[in-house]
PDB file of N, CA, C and O in Angstrom, chain B, residues numbered from 101:
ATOM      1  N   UNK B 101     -53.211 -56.544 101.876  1.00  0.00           N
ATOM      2  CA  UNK B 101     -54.281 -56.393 102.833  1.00  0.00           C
ATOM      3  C   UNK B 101     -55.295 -57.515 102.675  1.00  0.00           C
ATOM      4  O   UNK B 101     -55.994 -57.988 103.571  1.00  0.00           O
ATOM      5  N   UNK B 102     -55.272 -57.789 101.682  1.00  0.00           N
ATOM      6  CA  UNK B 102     -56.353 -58.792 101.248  1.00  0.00           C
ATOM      7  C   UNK B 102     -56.135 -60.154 101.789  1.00  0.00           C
ATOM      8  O   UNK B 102     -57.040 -60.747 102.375  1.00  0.00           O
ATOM      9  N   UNK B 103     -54.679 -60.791 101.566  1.00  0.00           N
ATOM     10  CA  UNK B 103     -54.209 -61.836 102.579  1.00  0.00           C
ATOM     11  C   UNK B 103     -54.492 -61.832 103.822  1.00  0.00           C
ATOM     12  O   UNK B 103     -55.425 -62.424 104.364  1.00  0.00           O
ATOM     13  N   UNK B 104     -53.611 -61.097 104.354  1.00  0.00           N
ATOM     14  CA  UNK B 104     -53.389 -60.762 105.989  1.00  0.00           C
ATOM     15  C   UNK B 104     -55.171 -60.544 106.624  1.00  0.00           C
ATOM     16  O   UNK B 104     -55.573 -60.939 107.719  1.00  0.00           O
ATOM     17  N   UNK B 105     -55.927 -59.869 105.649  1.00  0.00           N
ATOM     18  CA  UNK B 105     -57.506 -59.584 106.565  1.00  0.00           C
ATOM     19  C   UNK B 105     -58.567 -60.952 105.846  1.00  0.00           C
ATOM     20  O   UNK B 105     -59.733 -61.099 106.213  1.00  0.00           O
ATOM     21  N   UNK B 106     -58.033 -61.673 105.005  1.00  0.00           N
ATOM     22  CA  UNK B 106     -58.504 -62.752 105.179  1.00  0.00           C
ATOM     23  C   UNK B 106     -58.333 -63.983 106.143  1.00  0.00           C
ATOM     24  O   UNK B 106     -58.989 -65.021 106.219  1.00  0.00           O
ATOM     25  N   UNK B 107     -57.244 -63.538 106.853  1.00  0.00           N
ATOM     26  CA  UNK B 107     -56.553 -64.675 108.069  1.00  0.00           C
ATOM     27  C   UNK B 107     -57.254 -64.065 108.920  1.00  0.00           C
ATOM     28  O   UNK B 107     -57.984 -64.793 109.592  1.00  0.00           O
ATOM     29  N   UNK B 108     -57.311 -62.285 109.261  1.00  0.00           N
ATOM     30  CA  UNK B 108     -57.954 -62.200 110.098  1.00  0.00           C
ATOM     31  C   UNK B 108     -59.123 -62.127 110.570  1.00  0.00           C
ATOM     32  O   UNK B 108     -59.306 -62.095 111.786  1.00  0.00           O
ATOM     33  N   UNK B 109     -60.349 -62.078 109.482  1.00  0.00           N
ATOM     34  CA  UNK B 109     -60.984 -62.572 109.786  1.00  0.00           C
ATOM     35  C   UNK B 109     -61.541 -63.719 109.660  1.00  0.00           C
ATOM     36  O   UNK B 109     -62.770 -63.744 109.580  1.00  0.00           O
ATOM     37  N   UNK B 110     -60.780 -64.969 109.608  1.00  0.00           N
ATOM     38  CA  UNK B 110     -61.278 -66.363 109.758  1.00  0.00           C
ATOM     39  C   UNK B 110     -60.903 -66.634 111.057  1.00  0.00           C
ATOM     40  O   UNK B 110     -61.668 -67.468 111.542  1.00  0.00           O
ATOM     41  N   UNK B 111     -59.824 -66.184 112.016  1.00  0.00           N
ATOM     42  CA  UNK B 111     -59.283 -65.776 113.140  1.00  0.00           C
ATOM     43  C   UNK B 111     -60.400 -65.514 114.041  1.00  0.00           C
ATOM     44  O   UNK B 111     -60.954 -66.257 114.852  1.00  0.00           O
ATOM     45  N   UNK B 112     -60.600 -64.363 113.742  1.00  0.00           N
ATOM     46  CA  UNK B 112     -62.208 -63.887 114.425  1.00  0.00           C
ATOM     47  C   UNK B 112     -63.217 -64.234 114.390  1.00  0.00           C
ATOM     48  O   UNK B 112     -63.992 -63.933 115.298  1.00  0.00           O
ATOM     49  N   UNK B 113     -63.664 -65.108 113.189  1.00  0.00           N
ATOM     50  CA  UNK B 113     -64.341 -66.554 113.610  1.00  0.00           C
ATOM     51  C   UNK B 113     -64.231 -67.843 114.529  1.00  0.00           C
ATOM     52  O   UNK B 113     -65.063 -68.413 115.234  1.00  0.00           O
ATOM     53  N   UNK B 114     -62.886 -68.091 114.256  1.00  0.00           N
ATOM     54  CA  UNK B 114     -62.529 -69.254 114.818  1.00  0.00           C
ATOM     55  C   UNK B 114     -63.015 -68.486 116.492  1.00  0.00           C
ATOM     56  O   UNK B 114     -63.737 -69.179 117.208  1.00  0.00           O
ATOM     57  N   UNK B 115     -62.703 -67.482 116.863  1.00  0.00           N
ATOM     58  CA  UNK B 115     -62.931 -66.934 118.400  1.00  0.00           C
ATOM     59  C   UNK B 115     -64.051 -66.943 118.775  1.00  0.00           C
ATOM     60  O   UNK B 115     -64.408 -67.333 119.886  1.00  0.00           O
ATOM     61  N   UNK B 116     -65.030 -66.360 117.582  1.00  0.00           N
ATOM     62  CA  UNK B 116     -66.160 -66.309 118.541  1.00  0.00           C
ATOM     63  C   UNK B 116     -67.113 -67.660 118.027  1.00  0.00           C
ATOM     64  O   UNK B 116     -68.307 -67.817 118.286  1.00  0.00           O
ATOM     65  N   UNK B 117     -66.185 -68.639 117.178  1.00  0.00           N
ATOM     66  CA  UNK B 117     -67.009 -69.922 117.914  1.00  0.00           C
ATOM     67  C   UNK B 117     -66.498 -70.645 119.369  1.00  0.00           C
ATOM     68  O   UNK B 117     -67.141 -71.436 120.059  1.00  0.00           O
ATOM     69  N   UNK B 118     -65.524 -70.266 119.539  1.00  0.00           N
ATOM     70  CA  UNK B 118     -64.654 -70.859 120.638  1.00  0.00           C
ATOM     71  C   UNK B 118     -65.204 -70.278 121.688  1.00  0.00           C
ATOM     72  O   UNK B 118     -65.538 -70.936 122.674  1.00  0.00           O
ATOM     73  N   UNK B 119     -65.356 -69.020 121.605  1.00  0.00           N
ATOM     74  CA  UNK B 119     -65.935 -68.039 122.764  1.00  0.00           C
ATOM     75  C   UNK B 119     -67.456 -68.468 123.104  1.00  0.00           C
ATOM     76  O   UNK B 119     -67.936 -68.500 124.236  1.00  0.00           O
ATOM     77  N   UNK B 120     -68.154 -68.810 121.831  1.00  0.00           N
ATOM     78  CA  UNK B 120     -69.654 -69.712 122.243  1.00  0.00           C
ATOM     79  C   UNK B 120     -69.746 -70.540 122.494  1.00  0.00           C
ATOM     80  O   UNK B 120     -70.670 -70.729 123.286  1.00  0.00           O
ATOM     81  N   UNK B 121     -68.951 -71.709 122.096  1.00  0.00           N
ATOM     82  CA  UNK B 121     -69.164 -72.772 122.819  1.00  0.00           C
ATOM     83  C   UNK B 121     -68.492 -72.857 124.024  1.00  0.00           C
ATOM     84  O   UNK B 121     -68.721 -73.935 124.572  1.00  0.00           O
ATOM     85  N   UNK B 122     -67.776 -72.159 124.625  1.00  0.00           N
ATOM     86  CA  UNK B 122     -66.872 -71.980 126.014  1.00  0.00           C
ATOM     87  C   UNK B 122     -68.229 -71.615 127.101  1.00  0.00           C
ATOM     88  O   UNK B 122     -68.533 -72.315 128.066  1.00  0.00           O
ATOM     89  N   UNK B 123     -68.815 -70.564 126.748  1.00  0.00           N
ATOM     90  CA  UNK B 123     -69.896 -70.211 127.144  1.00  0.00           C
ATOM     91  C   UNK B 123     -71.224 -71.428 127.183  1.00  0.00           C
ATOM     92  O   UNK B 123     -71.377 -72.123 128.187  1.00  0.00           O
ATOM     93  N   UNK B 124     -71.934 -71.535 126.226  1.00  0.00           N
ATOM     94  CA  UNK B 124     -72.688 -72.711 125.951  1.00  0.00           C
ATOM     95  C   UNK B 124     -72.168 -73.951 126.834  1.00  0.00           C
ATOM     96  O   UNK B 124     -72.942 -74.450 127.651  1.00  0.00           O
ATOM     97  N   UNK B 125     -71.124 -74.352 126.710  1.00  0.00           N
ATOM     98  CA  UNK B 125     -70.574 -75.197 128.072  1.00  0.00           C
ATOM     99  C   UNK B 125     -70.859 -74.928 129.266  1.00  0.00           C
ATOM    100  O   UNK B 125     -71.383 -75.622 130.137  1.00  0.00           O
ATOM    101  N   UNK B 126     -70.432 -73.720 129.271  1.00  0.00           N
ATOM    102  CA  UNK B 126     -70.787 -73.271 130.783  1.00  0.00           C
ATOM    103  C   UNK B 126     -71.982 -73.426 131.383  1.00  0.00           C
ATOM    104  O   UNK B 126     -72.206 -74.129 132.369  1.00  0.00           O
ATOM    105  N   UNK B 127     -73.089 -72.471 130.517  1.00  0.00           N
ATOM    106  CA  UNK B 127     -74.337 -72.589 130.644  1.00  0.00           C
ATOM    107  C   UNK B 127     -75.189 -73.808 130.651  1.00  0.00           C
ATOM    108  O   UNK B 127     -76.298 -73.923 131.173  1.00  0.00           O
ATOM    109  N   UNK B 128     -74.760 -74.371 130.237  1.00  0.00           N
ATOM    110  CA  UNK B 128     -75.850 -75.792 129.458  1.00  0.00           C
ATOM    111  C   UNK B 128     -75.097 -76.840 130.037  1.00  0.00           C
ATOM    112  O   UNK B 128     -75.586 -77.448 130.990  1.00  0.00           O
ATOM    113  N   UNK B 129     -73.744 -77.204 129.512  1.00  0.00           N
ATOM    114  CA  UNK B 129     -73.145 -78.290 130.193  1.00  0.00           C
ATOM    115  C   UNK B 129     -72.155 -78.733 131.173  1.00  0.00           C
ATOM    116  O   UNK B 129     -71.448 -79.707 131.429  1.00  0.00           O
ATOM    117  N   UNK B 130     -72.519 -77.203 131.732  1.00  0.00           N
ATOM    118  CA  UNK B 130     -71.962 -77.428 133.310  1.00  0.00           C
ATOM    119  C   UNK B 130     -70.357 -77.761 133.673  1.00  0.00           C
ATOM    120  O   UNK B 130     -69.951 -78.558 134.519  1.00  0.00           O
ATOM    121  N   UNK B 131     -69.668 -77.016 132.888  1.00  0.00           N
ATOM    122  CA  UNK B 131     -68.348 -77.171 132.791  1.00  0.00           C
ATOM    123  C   UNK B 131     -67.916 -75.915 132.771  1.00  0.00           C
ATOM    124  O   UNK B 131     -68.400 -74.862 132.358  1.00  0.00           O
ATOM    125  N   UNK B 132     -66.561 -76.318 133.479  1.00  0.00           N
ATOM    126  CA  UNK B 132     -66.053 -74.691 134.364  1.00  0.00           C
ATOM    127  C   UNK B 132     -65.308 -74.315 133.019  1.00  0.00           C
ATOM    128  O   UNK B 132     -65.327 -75.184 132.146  1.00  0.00           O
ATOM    129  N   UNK B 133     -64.629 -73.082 132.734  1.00  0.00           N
ATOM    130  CA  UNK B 133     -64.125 -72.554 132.068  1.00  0.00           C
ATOM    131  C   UNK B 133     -62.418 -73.021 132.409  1.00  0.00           C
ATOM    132  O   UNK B 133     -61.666 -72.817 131.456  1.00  0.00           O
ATOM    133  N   UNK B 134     -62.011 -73.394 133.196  1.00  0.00           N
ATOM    134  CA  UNK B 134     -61.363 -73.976 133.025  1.00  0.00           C
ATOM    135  C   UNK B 134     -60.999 -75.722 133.006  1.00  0.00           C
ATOM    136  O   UNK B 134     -59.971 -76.326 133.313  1.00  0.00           O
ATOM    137  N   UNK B 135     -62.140 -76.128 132.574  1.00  0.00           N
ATOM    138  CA  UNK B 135     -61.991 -77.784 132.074  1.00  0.00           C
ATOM    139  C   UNK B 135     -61.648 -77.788 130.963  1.00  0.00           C
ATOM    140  O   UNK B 135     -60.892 -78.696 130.617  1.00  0.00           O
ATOM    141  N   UNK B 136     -62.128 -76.639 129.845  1.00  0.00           N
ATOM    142  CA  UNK B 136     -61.788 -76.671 128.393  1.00  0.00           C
ATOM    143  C   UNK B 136     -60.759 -75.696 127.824  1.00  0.00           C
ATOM    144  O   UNK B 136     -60.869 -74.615 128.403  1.00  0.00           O
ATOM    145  N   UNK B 137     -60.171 -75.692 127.255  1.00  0.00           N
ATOM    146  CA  UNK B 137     -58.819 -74.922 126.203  1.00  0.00           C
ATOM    147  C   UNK B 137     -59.852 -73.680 125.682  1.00  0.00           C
ATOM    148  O   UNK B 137     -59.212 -72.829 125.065  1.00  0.00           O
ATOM    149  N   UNK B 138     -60.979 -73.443 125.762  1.00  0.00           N
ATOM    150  CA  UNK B 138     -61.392 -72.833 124.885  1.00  0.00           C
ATOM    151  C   UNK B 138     -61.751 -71.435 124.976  1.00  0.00           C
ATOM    152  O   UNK B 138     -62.214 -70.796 124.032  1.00  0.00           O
ATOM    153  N   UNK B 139     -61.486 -70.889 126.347  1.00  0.00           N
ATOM    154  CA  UNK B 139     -61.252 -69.273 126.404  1.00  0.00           C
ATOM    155  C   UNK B 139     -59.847 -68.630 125.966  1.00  0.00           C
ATOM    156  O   UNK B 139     -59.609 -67.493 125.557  1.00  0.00           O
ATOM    157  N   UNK B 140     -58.949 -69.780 126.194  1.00  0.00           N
ATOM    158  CA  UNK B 140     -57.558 -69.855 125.569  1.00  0.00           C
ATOM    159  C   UNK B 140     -57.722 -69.582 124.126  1.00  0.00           C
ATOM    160  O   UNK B 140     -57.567 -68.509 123.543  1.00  0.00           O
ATOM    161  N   UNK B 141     -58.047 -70.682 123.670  1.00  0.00           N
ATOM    162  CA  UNK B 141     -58.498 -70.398 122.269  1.00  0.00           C
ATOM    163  C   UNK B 141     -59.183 -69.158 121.874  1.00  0.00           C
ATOM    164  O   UNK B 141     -58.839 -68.762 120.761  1.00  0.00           O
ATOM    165  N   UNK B 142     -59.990 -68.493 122.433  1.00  0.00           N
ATOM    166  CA  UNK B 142     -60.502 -67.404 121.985  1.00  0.00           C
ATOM    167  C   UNK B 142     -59.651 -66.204 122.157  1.00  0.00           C
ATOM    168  O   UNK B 142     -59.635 -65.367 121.255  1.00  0.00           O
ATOM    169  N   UNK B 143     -58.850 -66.017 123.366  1.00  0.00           N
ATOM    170  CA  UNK B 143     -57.932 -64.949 123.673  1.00  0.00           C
ATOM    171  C   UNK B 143     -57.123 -64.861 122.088  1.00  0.00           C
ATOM    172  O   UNK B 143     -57.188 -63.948 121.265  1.00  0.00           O
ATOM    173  N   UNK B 144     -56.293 -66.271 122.009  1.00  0.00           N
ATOM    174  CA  UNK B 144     -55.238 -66.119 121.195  1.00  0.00           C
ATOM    175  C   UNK B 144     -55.675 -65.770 119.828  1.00  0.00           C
ATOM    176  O   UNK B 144     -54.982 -65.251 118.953  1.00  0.00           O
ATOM    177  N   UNK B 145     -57.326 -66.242 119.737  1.00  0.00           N
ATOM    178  CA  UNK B 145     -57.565 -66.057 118.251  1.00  0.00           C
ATOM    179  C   UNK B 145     -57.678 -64.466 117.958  1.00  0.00           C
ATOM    180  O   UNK B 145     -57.043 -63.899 117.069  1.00  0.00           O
ATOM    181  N   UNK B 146     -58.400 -63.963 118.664  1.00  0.00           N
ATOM    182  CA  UNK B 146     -58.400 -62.282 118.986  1.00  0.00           C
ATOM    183  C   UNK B 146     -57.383 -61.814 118.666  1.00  0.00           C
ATOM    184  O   UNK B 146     -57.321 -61.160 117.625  1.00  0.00           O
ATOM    185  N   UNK B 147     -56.460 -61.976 119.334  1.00  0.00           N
ATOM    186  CA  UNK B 147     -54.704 -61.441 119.256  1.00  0.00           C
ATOM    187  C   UNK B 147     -54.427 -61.636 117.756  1.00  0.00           C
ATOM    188  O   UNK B 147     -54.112 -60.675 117.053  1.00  0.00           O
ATOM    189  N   UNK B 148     -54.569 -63.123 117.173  1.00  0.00           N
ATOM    190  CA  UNK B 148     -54.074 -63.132 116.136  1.00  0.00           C
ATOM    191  C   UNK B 148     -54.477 -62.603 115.140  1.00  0.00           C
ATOM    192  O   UNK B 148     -53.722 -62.136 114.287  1.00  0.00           O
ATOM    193  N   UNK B 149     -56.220 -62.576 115.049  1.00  0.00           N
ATOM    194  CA  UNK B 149     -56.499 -61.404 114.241  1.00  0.00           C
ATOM    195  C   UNK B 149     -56.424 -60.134 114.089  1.00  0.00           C
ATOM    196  O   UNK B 149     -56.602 -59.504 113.047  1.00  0.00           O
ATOM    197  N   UNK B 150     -56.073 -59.609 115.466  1.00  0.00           N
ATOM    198  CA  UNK B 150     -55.807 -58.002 115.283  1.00  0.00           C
ATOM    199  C   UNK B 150     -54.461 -58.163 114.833  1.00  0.00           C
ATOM    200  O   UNK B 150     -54.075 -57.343 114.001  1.00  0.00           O
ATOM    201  N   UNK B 151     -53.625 -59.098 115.229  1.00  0.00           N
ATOM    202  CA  UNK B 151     -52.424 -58.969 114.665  1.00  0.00           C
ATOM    203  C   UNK B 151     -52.399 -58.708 113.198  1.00  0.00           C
ATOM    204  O   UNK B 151     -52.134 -57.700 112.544  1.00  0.00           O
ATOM    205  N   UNK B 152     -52.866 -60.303 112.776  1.00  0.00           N
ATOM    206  CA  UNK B 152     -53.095 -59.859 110.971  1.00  0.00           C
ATOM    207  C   UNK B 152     -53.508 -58.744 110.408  1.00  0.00           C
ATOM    208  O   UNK B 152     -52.902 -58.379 109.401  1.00  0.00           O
ATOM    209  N   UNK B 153     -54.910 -57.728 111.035  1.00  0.00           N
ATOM    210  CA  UNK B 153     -54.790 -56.546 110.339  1.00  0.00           C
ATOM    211  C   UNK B 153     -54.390 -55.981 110.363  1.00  0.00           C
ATOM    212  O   UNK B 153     -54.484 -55.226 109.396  1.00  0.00           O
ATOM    213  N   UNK B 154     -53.536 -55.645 111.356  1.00  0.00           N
ATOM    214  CA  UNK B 154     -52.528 -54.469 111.595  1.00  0.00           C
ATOM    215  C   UNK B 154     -50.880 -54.696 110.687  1.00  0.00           C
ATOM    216  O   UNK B 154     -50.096 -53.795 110.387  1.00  0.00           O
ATOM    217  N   UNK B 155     -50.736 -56.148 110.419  1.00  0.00           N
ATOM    218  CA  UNK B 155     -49.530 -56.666 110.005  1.00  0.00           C
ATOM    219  C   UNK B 155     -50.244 -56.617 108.198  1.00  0.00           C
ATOM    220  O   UNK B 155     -49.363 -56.844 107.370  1.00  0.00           O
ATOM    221  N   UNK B 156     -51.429 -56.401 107.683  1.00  0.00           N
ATOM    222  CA  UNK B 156     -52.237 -55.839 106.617  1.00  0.00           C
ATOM    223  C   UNK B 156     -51.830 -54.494 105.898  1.00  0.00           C
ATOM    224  O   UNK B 156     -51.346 -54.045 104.859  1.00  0.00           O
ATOM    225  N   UNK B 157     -52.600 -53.975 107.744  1.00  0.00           N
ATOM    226  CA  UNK B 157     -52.404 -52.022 107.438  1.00  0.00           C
ATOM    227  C   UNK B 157     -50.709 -51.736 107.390  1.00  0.00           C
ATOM    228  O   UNK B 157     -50.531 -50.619 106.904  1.00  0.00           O
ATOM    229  N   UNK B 158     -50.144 -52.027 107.544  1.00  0.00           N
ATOM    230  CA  UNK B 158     -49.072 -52.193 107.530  1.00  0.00           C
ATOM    231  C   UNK B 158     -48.270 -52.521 106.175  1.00  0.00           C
ATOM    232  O   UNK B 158     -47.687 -51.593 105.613  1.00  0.00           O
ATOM    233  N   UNK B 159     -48.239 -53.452 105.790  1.00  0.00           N
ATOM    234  CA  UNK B 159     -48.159 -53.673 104.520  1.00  0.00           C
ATOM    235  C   UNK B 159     -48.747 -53.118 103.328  1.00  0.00           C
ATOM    236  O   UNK B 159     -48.442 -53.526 102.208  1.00  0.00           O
ATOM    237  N   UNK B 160     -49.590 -52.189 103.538  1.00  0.00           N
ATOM    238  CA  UNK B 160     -50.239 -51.200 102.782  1.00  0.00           C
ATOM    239  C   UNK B 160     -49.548 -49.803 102.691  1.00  0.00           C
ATOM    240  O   UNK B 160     -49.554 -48.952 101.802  1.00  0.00           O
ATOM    241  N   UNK B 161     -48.994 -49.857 103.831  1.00  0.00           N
ATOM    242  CA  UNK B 161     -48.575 -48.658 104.172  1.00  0.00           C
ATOM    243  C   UNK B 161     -47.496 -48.289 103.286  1.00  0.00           C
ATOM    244  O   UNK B 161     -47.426 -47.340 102.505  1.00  0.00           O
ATOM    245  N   UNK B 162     -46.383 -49.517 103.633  1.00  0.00           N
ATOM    246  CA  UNK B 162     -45.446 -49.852 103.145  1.00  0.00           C
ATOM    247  C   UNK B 162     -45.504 -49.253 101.737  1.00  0.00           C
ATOM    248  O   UNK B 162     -45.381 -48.073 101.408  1.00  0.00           O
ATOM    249  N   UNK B 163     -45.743 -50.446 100.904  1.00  0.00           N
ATOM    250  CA  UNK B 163     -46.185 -50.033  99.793  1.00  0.00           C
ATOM    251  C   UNK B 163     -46.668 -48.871  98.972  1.00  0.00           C
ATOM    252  O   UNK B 163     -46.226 -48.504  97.883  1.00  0.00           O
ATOM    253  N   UNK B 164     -47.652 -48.353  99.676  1.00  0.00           N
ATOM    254  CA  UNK B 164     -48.138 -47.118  99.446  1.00  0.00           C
ATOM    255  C   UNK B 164     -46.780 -46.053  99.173  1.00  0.00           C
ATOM    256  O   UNK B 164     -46.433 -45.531  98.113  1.00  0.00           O
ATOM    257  N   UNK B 165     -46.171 -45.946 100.523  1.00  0.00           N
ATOM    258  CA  UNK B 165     -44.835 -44.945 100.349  1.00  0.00           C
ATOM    259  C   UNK B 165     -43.820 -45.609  99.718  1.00  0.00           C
ATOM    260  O   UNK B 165     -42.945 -44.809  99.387  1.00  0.00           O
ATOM    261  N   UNK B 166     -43.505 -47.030  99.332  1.00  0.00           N
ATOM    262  CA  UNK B 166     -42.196 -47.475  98.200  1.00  0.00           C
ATOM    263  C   UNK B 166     -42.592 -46.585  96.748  1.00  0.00           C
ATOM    264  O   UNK B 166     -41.919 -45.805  96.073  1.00  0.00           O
ATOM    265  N   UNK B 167     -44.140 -47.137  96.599  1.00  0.00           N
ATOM    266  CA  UNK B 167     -44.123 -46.443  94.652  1.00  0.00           C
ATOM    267  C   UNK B 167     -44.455 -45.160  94.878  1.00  0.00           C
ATOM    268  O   UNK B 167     -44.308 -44.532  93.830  1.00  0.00           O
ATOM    269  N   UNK B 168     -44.981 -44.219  96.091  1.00  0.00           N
ATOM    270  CA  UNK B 168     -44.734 -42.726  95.709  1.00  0.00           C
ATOM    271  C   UNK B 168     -43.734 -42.361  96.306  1.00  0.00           C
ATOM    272  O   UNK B 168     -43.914 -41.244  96.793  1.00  0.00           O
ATOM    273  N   UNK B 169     -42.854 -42.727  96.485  1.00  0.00           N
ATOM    274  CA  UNK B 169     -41.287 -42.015  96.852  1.00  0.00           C
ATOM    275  C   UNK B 169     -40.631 -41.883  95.447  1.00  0.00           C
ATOM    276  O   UNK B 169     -39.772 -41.060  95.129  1.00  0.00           O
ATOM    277  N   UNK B 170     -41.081 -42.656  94.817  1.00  0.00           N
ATOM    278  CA  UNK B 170     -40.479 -43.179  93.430  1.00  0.00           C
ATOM    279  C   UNK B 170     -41.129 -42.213  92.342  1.00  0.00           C
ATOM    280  O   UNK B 170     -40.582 -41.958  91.269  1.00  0.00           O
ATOM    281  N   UNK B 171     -42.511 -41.645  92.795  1.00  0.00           N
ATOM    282  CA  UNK B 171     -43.435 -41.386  91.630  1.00  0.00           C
ATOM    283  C   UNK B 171     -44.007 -42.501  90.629  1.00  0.00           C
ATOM    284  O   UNK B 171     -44.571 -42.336  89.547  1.00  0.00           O
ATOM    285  N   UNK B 172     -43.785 -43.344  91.115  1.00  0.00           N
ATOM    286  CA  UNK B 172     -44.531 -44.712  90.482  1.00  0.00           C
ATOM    287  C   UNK B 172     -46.000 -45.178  90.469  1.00  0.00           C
ATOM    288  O   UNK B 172     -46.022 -45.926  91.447  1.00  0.00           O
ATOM    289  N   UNK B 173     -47.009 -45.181  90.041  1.00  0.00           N
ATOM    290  CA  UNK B 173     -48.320 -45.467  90.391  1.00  0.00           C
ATOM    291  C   UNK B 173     -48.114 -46.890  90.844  1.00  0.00           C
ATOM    292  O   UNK B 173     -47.100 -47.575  90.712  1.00  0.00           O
ATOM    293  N   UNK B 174     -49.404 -47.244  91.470  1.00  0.00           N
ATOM    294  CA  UNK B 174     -49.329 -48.497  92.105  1.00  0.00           C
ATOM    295  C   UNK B 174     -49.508 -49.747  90.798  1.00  0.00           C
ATOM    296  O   UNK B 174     -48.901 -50.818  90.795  1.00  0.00           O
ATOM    297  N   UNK B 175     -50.238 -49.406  90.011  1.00  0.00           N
ATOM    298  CA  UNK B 175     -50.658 -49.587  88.463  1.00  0.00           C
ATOM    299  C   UNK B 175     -50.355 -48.921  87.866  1.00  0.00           C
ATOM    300  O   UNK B 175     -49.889 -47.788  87.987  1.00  0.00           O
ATOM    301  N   UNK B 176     -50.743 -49.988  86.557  1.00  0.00           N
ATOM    302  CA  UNK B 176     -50.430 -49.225  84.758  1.00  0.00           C
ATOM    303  C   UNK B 176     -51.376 -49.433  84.320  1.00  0.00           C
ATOM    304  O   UNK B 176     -51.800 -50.578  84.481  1.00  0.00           O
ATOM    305  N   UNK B 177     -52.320 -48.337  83.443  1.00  0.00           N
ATOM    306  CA  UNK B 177     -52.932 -48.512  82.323  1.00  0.00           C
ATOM    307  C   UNK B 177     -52.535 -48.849  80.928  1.00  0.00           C
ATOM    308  O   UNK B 177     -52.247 -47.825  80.307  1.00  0.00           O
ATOM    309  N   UNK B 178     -52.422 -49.955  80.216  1.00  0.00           N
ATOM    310  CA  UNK B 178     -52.346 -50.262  79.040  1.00  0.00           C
ATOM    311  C   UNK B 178     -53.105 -49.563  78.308  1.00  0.00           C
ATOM    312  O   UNK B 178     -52.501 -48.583  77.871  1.00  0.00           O
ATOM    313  N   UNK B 179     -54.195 -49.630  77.966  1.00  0.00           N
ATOM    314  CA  UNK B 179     -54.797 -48.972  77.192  1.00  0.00           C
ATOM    315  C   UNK B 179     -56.860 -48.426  77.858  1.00  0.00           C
ATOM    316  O   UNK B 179     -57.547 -48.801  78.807  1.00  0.00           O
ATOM    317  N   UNK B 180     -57.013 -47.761  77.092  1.00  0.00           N
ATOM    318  CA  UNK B 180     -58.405 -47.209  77.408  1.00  0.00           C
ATOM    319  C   UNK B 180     -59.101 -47.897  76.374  1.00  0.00           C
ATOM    320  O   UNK B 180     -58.526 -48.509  75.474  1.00  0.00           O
ATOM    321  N   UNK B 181     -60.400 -47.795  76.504  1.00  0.00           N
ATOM    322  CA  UNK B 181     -61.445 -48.197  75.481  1.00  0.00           C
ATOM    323  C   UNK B 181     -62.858 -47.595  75.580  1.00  0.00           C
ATOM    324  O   UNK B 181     -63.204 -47.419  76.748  1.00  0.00           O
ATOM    325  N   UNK B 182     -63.440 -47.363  74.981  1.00  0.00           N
ATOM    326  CA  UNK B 182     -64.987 -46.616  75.224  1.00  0.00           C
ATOM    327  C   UNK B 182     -64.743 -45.476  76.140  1.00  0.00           C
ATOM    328  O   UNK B 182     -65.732 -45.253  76.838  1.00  0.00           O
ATOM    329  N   UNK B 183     -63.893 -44.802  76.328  1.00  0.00           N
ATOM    330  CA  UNK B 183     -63.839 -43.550  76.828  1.00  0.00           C
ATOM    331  C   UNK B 183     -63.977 -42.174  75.820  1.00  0.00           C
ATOM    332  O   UNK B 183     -63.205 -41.239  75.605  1.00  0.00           O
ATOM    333  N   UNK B 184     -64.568 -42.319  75.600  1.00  0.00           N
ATOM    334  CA  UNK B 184     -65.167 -40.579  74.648  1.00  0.00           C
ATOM    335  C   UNK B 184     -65.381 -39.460  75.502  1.00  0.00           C
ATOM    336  O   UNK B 184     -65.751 -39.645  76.661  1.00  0.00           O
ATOM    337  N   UNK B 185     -65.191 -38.340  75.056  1.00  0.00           N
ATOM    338  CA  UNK B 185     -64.979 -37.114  75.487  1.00  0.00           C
ATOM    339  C   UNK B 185     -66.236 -36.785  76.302  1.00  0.00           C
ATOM    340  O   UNK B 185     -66.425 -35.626  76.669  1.00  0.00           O
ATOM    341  N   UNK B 186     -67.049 -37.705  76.580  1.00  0.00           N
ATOM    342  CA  UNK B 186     -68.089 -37.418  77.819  1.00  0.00           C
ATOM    343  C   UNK B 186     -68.809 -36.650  77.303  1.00  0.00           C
ATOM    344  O   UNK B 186     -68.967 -35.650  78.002  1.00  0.00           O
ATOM    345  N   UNK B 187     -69.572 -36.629  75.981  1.00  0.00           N
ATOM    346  CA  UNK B 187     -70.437 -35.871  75.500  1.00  0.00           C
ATOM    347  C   UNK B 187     -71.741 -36.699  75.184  1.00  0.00           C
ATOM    348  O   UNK B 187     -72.725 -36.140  74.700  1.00  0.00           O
TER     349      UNK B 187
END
């Protein structure tokens, strides 16, 4: 999850700078939305980030049900330390 939602959200950056300056163009420098790539760019970046989290949650999922089908924890504890009987 940690991969996949780090793509996605740099993804979802990359969009909504694309998406502001698409805009900001518009507004300010007078250029149609279609002179520039850059609502394009924002669509696809969108897509690709929901893609990544879902292709994340997904891979979590996965996982999750491989090691408890098994009875396997996802981890091992080696050892404890400073754990006393909580008194």
């Amino acid at each position: 999850m940690y991969v996949f939602g780090a793509v996605g959200l740099l993804s979802f950056f990359v969009s909504f700078v694309a998406g502001g300056s698409a805009v900001y163009l518009k507004l300010f420098g007078h250029k149609s939305f279609i002179e520039t790539p850059l609502p394009l760019l924002c669509v696809m970046s969108v897509l690709t980030g929901i893609m990544c989290f879902l292709m994340g949650l997904l891979a979590e999922m996965i996982m999750r049900t491989f090691y408890e089908s098994q009875g396997k924890s996802v981890y091992s504890v080696r050892a404890t330390r400073n754990m006393g009987n909580g008194k």
